[in-house]
N, C-alpha and C positions, 0 to 999 in steps of 0.2 A: 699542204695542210688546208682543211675548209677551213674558211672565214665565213660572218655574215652581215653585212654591211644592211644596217639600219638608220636612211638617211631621211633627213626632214629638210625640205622645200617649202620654199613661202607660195601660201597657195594662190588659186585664181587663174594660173596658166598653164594648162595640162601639156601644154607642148613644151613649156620649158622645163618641166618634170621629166617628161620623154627624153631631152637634148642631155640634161645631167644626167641622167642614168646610162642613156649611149657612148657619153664620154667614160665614165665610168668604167663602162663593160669593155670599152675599146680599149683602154687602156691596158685591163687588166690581159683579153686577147693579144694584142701586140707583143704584151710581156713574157706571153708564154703559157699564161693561165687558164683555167675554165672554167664557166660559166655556170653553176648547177639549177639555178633559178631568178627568178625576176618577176615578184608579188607586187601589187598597188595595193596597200593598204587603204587608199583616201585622205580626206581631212581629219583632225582629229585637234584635239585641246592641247597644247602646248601646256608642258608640266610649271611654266612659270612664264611671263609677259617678256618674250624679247626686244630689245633696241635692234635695229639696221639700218642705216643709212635715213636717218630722220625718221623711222616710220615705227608703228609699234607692232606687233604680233601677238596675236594669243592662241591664233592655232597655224598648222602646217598639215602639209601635204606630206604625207611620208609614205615609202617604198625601201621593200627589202630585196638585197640581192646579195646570195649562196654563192660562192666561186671560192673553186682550189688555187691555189697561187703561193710561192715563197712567201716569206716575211716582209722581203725589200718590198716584193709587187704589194702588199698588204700595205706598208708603210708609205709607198709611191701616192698609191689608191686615196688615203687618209687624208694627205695635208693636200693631195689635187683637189681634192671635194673640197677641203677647206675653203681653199683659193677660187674656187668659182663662185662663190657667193658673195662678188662685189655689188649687186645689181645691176649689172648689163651681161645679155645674151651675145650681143656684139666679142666681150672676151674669150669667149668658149671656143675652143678649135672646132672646128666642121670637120666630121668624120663621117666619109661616108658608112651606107649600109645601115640594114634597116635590125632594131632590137625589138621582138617578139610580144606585145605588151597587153598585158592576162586583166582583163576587167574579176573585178573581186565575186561578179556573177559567174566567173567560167572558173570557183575555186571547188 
């Protein structure tokens, strides 16, 4: 079944936008799934002011990605992205291999 995964990152560190989405994608690869896209949206306005770890937000970095995959993988996908946003890159598993990443000028 395609899904489309519409994630928002706290901005400022394009490389840890990169790493969550690699983990992501790897995930969803390892599972069995495929990949059908991988867009940067940019920064953009948070539809209301978040709390995170003391700090406050009003906008994010968000990025979309297309992939076929069961439910579980879909469901796996969901609450891993949840759990990565403790604020440290330190928790992230390192996955090699590199994920293809589309400037919104090459759309």
């Amino acid at each position: 079944m395609l899904y489309e995964l519409i994630a928002v990152v706290r901005p400022g560190n394009l490389a840890e936008v990169k790493e969550i989405a690699r983990t992501a994608g790897s995930l969803i690869l390892r599972s069995g799934g495929t990949i059908r896209g991988l867009h940067n949206w940019g920064v953009f306005n948070l539809p209301k002011k978040t709390r995170k770890h003391q700090a406050q937000y009003t906008n994010g970095h968000y990025f979309v990605m297309r992939f076929d995959a069961s439910s579980k993988i879909q469901d796996d996908v969901r609450t891993t992205s949840v759990k990565l946003g403790d604020g440290t890159l330190e928790s992230l598993s390192r996955i090699s291999g590199n994920v293809e990443w589309k400037n919104r000028e090459e759309f």
